[in-house]
N, C-alpha and C positions, 0 to 999 in steps of 0.2 A: 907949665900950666896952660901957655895957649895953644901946644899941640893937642891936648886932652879936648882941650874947648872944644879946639877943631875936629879931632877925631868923633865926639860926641857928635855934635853940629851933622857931619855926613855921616852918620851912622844912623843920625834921627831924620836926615833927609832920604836917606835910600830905604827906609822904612816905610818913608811917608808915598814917596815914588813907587813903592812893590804895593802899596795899597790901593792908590789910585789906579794901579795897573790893574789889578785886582779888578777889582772895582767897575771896570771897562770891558775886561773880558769875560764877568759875568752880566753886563746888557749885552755882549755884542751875542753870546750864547743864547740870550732872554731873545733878541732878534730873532736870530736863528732860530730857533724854536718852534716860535710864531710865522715865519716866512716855510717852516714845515710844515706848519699845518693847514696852513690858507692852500699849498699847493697841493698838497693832498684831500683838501676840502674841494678846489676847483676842480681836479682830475677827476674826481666820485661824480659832481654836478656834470661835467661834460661827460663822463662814462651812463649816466643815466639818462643826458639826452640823446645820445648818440641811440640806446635803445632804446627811447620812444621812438624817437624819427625810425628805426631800423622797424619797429611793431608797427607804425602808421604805415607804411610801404607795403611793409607785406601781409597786409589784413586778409584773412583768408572771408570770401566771398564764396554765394554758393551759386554755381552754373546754371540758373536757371534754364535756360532756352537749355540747356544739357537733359535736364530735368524732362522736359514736356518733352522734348523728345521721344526720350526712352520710356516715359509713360504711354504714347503715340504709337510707339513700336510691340507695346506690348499686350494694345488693345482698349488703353484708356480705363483701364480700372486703378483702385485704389489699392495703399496696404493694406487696409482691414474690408476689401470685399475680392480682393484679387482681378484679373484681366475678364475673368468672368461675368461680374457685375452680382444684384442682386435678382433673385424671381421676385417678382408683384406678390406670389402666393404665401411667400415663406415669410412674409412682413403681417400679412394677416393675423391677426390674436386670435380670431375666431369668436363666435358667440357675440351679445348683444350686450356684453358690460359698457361704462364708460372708457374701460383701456379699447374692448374689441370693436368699439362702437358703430 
């Protein structure tokens, strides 16, 4: 009878030990989980400053003094009158309206 006891006894103990085990290697998993996903959360956060700072760097600018240059060189006109310019005459309306005035 006190083998039974006993055999009971560690049978209800190594039950009780696989459940605590249990138990433990479902937070250490729950851990785990979470220390997954903050690193993959950090990595996203530093991968997206990384290209700000890379878009701040290399902010495309436009060459001015390139600009008037090549305007300079080619006579100082516009895109909508060409190197040309405009004639005084061709701006005339003509006539005595308020537009030709």
């Amino acid at each position: 009878m006190v083998f039974v006891a006993l055999g009971a006894a560690a049978v209800g103990y190594q039950y009780y030990s696989g459940q605590r085990a249990h138990e433990q290697q479902k937070k250490q998993l729950a851990m785990q989980e979470q220390a997954n996903k903050d690193t993959k959360k950090r990595a996203k956060e530093a991968a997206d400053r990384a290209d700000i700072e890379m878009n701040r760097a290399n902010r495309k600018k436009p060459d001015i003094e390139a600009i008037k240059r090549k305007n300079e060189a080619e006579g100082g006109g516009t895109m909508l009158t060409g190197n040309q310019g405009v004639e005084l005459d061709q701006s005339n309306l003509g006539g005595n309206t308020l537009l030709g005035g």
